[in-house]
OpenMM code with the backbone's topology and positions (N, CA, C; nanometers):
from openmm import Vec3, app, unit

residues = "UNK UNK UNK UNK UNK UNK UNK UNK UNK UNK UNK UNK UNK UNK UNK UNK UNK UNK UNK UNK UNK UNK UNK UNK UNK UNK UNK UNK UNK UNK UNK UNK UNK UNK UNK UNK UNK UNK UNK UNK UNK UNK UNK UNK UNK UNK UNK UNK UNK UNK UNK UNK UNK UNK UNK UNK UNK UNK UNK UNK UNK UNK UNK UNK UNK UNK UNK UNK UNK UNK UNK UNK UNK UNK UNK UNK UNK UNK UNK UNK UNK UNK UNK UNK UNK UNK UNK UNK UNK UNK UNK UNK UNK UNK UNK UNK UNK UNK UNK UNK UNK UNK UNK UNK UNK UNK UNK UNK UNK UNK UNK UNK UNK UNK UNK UNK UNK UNK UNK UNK UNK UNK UNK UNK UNK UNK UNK UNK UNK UNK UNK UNK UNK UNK UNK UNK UNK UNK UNK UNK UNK UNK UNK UNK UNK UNK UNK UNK UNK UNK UNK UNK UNK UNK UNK UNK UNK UNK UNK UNK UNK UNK UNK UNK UNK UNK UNK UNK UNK UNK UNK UNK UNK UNK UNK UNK UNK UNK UNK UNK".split()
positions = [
    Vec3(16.8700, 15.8627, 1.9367),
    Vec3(16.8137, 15.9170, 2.0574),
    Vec3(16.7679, 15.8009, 2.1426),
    Vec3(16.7927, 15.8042, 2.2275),
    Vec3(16.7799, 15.7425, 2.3516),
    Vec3(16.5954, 15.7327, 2.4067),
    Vec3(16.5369, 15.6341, 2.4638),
    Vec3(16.4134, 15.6230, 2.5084),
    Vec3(16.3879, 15.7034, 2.6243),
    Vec3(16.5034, 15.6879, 2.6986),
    Vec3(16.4911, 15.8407, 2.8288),
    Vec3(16.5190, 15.9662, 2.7338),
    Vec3(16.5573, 15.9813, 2.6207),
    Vec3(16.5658, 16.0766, 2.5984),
    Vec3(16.4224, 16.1492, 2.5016),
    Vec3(16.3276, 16.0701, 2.4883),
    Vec3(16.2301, 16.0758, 2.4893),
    Vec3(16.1327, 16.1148, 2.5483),
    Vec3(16.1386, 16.0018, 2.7180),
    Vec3(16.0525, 16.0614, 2.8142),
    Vec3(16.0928, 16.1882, 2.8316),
    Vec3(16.2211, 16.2524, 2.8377),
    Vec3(16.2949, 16.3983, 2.9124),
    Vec3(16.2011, 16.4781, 2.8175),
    Vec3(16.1967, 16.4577, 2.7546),
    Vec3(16.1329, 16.5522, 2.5745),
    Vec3(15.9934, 16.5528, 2.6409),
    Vec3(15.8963, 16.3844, 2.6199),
    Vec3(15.7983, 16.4172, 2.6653),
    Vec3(15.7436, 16.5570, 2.7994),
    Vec3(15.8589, 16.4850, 2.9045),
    Vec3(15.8245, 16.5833, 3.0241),
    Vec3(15.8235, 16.7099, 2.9675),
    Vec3(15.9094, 16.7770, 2.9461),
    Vec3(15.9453, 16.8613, 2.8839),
    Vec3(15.8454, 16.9284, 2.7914),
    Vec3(15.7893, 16.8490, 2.7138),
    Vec3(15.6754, 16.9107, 2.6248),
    Vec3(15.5633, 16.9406, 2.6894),
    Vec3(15.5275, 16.8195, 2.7934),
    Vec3(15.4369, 16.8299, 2.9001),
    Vec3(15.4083, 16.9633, 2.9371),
    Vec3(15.5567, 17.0021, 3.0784),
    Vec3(15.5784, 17.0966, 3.1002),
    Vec3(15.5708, 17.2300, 3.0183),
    Vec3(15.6203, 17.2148, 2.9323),
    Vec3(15.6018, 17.3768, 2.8778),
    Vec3(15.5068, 17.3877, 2.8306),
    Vec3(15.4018, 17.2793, 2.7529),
    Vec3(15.2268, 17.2784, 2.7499),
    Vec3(15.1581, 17.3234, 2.8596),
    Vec3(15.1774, 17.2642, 2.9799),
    Vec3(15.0993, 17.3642, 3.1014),
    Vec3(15.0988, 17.4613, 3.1086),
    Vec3(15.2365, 17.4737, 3.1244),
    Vec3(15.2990, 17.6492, 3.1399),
    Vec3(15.2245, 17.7219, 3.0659),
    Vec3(15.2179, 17.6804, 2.8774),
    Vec3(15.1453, 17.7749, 2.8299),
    Vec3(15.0064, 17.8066, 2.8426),
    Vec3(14.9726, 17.6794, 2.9023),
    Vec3(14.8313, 17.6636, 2.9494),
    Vec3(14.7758, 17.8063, 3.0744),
    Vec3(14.8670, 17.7900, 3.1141),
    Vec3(14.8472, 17.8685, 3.2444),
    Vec3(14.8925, 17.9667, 3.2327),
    Vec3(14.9651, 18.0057, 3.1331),
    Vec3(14.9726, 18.1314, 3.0780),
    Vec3(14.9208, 18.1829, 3.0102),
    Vec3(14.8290, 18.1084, 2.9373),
    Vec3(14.7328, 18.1537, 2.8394),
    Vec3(14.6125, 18.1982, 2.8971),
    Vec3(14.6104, 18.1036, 3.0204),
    Vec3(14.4976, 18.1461, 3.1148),
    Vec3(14.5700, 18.3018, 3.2330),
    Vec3(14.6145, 18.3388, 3.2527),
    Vec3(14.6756, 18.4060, 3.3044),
    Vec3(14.6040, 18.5317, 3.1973),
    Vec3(14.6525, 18.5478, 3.0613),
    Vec3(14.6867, 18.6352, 3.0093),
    Vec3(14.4757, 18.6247, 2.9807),
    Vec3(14.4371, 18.5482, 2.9570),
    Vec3(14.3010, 18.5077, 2.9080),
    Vec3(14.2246, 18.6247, 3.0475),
    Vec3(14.2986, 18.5619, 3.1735),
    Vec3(14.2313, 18.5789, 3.2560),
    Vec3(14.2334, 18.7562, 3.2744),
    Vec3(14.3884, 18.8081, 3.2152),
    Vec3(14.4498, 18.9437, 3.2227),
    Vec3(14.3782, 19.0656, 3.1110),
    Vec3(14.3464, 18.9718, 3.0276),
    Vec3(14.2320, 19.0620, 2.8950),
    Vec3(14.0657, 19.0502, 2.9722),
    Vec3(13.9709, 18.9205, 3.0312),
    Vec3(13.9184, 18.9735, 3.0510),
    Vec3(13.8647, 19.0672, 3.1975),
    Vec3(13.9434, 19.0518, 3.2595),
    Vec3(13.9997, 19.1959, 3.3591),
    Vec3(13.9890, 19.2778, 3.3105),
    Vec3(14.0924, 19.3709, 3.1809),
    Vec3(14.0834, 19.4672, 3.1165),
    Vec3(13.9650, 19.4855, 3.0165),
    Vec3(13.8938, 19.3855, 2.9573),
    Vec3(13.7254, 19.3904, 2.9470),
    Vec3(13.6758, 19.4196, 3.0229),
    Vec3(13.6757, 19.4342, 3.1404),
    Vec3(13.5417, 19.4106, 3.2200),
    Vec3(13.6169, 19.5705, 3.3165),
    Vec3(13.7297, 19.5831, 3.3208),
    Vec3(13.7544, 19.7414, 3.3218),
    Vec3(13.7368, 19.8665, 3.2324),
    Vec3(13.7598, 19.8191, 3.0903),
    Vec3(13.6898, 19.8927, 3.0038),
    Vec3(13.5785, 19.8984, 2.9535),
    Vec3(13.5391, 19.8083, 3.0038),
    Vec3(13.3175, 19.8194, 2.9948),
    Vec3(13.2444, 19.9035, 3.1358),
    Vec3(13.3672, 19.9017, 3.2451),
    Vec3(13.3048, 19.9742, 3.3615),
    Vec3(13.3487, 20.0646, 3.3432),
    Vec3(13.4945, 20.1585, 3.2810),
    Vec3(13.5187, 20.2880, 3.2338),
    Vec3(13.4186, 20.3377, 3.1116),
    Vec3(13.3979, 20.2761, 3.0305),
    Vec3(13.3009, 20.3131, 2.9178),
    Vec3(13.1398, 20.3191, 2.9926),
    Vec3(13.0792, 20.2291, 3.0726),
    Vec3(12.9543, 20.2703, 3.1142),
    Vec3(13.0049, 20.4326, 3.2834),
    Vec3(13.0872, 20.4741, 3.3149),
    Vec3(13.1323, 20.5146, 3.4024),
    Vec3(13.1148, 20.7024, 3.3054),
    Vec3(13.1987, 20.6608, 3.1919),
    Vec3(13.1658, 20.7649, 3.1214),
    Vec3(13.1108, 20.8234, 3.0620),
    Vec3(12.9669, 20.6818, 3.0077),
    Vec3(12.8274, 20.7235, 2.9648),
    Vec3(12.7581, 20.7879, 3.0423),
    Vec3(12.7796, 20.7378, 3.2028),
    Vec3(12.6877, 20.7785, 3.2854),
    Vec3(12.7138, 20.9360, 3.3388),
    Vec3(12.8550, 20.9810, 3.3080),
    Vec3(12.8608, 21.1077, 3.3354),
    Vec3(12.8011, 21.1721, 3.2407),
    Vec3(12.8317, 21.1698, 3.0748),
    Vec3(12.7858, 21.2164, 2.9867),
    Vec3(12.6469, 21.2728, 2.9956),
    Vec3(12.5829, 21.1279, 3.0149),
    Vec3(12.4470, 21.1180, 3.0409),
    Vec3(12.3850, 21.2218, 3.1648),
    Vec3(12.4914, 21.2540, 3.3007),
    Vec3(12.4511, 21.3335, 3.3807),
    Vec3(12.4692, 21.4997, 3.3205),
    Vec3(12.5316, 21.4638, 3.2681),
    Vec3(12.6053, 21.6356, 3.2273),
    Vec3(12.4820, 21.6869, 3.1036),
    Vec3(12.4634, 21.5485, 3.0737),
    Vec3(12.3457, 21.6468, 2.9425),
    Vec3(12.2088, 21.6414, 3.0295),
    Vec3(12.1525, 21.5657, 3.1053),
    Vec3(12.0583, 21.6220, 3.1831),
    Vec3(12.0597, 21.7421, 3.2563),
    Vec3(12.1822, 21.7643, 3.3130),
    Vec3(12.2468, 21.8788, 3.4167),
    Vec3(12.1863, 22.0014, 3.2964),
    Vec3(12.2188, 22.0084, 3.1651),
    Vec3(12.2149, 22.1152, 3.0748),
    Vec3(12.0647, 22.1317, 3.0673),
    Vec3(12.0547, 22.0416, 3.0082),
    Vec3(11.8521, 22.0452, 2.9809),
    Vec3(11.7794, 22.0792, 3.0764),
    Vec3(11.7550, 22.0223, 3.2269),
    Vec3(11.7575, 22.0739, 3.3608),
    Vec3(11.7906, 22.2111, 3.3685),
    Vec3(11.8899, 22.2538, 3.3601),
    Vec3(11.9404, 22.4049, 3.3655),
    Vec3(11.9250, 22.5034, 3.2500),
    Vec3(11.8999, 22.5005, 3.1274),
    Vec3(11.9170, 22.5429, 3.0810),
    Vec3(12.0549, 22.5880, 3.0024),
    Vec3(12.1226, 22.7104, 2.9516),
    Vec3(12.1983, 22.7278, 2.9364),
    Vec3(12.2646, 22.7808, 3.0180),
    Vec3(12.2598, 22.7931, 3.1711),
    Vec3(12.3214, 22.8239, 3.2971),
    Vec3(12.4391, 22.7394, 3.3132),
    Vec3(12.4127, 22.6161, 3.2927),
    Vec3(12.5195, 22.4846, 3.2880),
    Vec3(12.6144, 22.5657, 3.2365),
    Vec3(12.6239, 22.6086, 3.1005),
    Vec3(12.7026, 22.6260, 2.9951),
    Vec3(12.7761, 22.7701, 3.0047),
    Vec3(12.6929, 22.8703, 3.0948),
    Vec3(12.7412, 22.9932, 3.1302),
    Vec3(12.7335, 23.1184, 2.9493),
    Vec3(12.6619, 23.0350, 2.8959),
    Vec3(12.5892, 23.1397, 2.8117),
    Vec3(12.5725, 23.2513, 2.8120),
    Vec3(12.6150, 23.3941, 2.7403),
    Vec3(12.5742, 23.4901, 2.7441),
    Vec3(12.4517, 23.5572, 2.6897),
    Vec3(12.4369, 23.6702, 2.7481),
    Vec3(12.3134, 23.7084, 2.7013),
    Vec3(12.2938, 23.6878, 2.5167),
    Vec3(12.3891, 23.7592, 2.4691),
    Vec3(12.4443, 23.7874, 2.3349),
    Vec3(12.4414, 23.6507, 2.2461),
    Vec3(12.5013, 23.5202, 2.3325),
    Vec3(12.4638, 23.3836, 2.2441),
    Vec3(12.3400, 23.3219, 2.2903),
    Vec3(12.2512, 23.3870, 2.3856),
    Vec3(12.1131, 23.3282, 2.3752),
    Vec3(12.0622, 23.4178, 2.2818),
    Vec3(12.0663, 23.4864, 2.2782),
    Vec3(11.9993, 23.6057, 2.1846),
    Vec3(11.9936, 23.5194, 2.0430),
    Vec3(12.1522, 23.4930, 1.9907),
    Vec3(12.1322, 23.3923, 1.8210),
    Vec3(12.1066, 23.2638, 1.8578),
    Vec3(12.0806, 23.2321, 1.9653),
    Vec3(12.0342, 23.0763, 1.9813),
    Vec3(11.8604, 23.0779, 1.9798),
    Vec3(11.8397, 23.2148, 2.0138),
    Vec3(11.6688, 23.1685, 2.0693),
    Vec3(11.5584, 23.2928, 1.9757),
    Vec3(11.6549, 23.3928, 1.9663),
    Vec3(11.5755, 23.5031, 1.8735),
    Vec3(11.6284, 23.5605, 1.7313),
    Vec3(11.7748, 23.4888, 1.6930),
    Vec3(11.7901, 23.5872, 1.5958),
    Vec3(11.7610, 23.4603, 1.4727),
    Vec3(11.6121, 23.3441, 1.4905),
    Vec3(11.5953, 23.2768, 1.3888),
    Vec3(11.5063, 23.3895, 1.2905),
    Vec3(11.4499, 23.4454, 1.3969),
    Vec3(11.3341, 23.4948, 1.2985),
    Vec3(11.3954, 23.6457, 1.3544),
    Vec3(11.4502, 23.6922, 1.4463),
    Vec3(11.4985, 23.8793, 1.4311),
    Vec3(11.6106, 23.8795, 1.3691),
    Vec3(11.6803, 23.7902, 1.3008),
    Vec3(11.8251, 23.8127, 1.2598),
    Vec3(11.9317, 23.8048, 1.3567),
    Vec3(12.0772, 23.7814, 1.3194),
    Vec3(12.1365, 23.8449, 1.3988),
    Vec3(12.1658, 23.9466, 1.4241),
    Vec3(12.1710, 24.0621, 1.3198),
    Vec3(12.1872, 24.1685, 1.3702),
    Vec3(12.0045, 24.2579, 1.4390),
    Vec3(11.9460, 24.1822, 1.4733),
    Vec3(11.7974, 24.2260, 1.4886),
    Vec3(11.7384, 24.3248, 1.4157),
    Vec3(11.7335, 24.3008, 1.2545),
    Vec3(11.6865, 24.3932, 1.1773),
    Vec3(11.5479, 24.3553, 1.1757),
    Vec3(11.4973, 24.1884, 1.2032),
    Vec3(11.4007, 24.1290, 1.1548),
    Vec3(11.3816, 24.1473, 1.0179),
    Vec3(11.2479, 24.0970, 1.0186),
    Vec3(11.1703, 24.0721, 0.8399),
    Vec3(11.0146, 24.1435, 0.8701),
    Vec3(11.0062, 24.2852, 0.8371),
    Vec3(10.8808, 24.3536, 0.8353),
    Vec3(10.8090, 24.3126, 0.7555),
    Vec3(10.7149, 24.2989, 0.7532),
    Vec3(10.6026, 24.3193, 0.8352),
    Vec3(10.6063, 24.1730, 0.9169),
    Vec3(10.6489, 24.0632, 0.8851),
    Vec3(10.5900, 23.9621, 0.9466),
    Vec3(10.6840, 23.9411, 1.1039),
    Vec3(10.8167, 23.9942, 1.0691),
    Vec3(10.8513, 24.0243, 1.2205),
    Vec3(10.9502, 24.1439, 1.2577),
    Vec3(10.9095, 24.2266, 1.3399),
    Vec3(10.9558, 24.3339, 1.3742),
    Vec3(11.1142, 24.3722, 1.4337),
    Vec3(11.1563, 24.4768, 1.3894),
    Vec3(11.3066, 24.5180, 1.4167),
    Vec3(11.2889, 24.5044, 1.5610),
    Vec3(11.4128, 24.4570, 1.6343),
    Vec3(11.4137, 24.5452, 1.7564),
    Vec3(11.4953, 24.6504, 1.7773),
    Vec3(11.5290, 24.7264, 1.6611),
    Vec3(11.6046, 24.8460, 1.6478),
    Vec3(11.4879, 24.9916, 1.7318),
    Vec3(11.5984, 25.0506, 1.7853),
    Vec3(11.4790, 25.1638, 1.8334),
    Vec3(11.3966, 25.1698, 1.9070),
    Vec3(11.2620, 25.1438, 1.8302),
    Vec3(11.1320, 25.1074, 1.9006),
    Vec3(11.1091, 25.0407, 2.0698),
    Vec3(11.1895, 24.9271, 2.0685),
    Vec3(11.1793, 24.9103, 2.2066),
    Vec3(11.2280, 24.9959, 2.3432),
    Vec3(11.3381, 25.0872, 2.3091),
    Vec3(11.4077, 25.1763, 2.3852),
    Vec3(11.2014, 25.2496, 2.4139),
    Vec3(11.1493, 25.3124, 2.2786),
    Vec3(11.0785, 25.3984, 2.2711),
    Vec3(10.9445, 25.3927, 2.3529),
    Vec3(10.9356, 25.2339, 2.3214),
    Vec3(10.8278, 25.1948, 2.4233),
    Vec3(10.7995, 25.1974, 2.5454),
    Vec3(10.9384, 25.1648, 2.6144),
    Vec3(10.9371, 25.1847, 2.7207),
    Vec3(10.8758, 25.2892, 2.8147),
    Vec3(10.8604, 25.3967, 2.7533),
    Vec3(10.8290, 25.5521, 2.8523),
    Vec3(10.6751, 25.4908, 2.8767),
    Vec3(10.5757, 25.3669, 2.8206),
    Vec3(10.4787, 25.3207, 2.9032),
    Vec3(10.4836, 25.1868, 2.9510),
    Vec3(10.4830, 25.2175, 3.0812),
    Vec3(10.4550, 25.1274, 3.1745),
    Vec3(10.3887, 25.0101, 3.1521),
    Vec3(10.3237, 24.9916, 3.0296),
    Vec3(10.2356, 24.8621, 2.9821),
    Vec3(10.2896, 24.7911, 2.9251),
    Vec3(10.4017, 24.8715, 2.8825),
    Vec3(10.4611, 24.7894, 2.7774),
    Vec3(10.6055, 24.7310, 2.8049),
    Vec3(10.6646, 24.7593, 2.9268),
    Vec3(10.7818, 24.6852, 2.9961),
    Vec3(10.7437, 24.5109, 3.0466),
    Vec3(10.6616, 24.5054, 3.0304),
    Vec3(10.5831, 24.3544, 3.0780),
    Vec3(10.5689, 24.2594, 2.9479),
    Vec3(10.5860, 24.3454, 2.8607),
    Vec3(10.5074, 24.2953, 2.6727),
    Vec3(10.6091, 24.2502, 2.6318),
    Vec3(10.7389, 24.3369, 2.6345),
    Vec3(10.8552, 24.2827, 2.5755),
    Vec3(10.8622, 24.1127, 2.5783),
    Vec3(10.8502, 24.0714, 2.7389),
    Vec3(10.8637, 23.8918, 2.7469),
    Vec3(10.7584, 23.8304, 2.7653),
    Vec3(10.6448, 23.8967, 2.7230),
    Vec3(10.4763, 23.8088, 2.6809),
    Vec3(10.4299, 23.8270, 2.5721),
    Vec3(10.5649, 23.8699, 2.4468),
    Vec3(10.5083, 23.8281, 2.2947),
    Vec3(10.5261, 23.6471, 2.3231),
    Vec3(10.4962, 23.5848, 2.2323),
    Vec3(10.4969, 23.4182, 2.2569),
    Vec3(10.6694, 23.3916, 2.2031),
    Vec3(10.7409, 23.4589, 2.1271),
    Vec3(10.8676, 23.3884, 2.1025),
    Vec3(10.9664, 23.4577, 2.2463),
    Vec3(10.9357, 23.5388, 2.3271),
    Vec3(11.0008, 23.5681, 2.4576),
    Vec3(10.9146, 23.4564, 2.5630),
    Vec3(10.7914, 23.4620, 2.6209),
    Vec3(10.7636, 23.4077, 2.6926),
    Vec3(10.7801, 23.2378, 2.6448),
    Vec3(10.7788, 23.1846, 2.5712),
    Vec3(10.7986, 23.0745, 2.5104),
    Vec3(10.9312, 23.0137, 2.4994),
    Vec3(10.9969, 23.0350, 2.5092),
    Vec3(11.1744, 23.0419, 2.4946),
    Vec3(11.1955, 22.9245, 2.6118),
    Vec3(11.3255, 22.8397, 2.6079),
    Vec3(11.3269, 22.7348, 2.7348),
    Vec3(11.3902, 22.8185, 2.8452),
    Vec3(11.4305, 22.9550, 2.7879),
    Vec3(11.5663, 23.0192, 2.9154),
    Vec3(11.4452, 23.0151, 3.0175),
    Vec3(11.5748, 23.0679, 3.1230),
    Vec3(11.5239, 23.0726, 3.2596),
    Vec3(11.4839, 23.2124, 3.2574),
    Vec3(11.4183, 23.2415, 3.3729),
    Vec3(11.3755, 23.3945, 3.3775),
    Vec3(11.4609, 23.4643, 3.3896),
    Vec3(11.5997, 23.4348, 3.4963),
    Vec3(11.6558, 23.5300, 3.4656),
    Vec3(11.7774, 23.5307, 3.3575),
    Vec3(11.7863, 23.4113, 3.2365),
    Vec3(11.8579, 23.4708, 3.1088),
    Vec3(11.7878, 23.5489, 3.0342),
    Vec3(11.6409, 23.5150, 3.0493),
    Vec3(11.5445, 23.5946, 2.9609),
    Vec3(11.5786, 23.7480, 2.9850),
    Vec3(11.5832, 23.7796, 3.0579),
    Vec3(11.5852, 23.8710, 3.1700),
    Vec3(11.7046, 23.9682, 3.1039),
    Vec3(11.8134, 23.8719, 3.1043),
    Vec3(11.9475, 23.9261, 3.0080),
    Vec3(11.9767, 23.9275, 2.9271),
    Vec3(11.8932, 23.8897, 2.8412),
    Vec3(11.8593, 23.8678, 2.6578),
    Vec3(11.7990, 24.0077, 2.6168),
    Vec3(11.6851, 24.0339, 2.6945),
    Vec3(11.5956, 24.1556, 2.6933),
    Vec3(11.6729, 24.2626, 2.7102),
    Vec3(11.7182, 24.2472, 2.7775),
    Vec3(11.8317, 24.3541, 2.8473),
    Vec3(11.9497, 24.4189, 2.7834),
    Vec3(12.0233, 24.2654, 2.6998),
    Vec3(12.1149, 24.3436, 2.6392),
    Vec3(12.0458, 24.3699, 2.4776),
    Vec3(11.9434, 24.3066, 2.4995),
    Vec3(11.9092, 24.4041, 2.3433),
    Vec3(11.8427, 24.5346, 2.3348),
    Vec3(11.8394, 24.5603, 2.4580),
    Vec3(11.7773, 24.7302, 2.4986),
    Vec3(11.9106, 24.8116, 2.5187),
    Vec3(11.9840, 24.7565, 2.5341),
    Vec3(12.1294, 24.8031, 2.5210),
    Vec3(12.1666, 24.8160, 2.4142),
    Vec3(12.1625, 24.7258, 2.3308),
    Vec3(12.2441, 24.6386, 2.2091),
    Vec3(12.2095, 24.7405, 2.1123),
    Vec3(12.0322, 24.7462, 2.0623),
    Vec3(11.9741, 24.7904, 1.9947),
    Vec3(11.9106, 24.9052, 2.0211),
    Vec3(11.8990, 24.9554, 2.1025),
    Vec3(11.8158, 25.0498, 2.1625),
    Vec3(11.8705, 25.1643, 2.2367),
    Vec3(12.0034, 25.1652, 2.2775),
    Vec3(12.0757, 25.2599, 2.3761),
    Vec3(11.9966, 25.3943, 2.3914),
    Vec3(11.9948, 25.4412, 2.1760),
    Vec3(11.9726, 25.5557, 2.1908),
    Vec3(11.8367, 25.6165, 2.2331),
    Vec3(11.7765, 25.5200, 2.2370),
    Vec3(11.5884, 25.5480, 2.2378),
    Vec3(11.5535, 25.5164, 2.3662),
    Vec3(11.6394, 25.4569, 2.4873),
    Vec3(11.5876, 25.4021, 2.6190),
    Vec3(11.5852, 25.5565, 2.6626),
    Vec3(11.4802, 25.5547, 2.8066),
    Vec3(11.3950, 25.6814, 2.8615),
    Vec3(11.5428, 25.7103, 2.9778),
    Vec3(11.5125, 25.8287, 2.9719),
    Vec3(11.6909, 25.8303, 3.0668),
    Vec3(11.6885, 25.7738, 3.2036),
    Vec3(11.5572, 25.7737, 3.2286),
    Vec3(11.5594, 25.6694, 3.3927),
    Vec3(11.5298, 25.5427, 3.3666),
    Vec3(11.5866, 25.4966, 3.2953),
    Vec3(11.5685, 25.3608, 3.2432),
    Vec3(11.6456, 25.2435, 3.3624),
    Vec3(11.5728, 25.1621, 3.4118),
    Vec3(11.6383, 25.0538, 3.4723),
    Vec3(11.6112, 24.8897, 3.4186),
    Vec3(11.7310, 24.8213, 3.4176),
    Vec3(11.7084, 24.7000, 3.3622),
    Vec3(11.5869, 24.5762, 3.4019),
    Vec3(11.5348, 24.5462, 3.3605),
    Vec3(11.3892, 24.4316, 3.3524),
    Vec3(11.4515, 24.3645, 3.4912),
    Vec3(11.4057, 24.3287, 3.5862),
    Vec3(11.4555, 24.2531, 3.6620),
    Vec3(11.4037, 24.0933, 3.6953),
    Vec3(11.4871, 24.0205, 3.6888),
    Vec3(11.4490, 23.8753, 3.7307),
    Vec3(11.2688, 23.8686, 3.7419),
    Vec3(11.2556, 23.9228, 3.8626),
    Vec3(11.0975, 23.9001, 3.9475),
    Vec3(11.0161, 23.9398, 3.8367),
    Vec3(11.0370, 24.0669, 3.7445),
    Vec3(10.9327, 24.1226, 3.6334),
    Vec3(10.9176, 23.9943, 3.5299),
    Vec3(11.0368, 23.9500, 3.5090),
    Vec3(11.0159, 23.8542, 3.4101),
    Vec3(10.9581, 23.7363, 3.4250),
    Vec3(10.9715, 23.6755, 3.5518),
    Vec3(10.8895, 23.5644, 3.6252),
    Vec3(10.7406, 23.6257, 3.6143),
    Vec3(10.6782, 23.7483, 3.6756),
    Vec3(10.5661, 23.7720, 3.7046),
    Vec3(10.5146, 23.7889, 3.5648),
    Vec3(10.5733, 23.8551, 3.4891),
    Vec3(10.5337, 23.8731, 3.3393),
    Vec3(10.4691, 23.7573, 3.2454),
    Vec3(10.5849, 23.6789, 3.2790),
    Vec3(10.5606, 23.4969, 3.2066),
    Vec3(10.4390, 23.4756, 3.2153),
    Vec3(10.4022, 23.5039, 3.3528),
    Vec3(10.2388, 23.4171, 3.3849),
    Vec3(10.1704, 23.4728, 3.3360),
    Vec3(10.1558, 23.5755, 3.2797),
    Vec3(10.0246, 23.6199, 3.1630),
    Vec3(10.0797, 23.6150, 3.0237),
    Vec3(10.0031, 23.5180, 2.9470),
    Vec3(9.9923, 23.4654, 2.7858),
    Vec3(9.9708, 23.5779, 2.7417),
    Vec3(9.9873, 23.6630, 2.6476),
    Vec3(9.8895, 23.7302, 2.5757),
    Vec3(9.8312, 23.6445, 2.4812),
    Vec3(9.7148, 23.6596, 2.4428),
    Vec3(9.6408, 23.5738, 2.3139),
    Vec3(9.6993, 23.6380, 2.2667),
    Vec3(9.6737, 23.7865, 2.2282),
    Vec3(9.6771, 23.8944, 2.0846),
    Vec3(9.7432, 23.9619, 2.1121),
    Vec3(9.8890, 23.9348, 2.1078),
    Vec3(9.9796, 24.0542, 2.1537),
    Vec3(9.9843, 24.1570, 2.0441),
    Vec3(9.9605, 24.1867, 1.9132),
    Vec3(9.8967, 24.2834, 1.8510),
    Vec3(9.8120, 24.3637, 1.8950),
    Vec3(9.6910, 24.3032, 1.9288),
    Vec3(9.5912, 24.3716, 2.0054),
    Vec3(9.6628, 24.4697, 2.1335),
    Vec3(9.7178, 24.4152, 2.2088),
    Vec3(9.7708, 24.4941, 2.3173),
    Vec3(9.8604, 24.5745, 2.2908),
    Vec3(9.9663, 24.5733, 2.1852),
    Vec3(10.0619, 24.6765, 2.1393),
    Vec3(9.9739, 24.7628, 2.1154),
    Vec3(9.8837, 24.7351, 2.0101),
    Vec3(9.7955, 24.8424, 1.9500),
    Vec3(9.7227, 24.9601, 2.0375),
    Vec3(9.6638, 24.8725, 2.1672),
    Vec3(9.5730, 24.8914, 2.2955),
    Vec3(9.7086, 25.0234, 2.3683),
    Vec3(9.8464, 24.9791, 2.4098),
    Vec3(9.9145, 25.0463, 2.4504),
    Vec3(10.0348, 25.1182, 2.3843),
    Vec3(10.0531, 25.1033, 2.3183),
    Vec3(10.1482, 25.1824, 2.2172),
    Vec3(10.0862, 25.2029, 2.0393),
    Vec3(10.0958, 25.1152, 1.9865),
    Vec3(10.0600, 25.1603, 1.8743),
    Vec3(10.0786, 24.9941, 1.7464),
    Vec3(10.0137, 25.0767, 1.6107),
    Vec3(10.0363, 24.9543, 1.5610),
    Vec3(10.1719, 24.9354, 1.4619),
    Vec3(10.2136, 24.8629, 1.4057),
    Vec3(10.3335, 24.8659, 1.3645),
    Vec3(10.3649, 24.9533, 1.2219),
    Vec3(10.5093, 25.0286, 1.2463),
    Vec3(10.4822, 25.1520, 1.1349),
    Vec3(10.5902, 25.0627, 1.0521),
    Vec3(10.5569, 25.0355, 0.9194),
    Vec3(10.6471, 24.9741, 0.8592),
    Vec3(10.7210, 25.0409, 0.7349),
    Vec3(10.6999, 25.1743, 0.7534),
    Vec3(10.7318, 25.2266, 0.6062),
    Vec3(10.8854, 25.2641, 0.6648),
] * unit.nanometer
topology = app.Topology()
chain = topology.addChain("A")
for resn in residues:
    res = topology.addResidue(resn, chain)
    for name in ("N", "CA", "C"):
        topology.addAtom(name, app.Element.getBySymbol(name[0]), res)
């Protein structure tokens, strides 16, 4: 081999050393691009996440378009069951009885100011449709024949009075619990 054929080599090695140089930087430069696009798609999609689960908590289960029927086993059937038989004495059916109650006027307000109705995160008016379809659900046969559904405003106005002793007041307006 020849001494120019050396330098040609050198150049040559030169050359395609840059090249890779600058291709390495190219490609260096082409990954962290696609870093720094997939750290702004990944925080892009936290931040929706992150909006969408505030949006829920904020809203309630409105976000989610929840029915009455799956708030019902989300919020009451821990302790009424799902099929709302409850556990007597310590918690009451809503079979029946509530249709029955109804014919007094004291007691359409009571239904969502025991503490596991007024207490609940729904909004007034899922509450509203929880109550509702379990006066349906459970109760068809026992509701008073002029029966009209709880409305939004009752359940808002209702909320604002706690009962301490909602025993006491069943007792006071309907009666005390028949468990036999």
């Amino acid at each position: 081999m020849r001494s120019c054929d050396y330098a040609q080599d050198d150049r040559f090695l030169h050359r395609h050393s840059a090249h890779s140089e600058v291709s390495s930087l190219r490609h260096s430069a082409r990954s962290e691009a696609q870093s720094q696009n997939l750290i702004r798609n990944v925080r892009i999609a936290g931040s929706v996440s992150t909006l969408f689960l505030l949006l829920v908590l904020l809203t309630g289960n409105a976000a989610l378009g929840a029915s009455p029927r799956t708030n019902y086993l989300l919020y009451c059937s821990g302790c009424h069951l799902p099929s709302g038989i409850g556990n007597p004495p310590n918690v009451p059916t809503l079979h029946d009885e509530l249709g029955r109650m109804l014919v007094v006027e004291e007691m359409r307000p009571y239904l969502v100011q025991v503490p596991g109705s007024s207490q609940t995160p729904l909004t007034d008016a899922d509450l509203a449709a929880v109550v509702n379809w379990m006066l349906y659900e459970f109760n068809a046969g026992t509701l008073p024949k002029d029966f009209e559904p709880l409305t939004v405003e009752e359940v808002t106005e209702a909320r604002k009075t706690i009962l301490a002793d909602p025993l006491k007041y069943r007792i006071q307006y309907w009666k005390d619990y028949d468990f036999d």
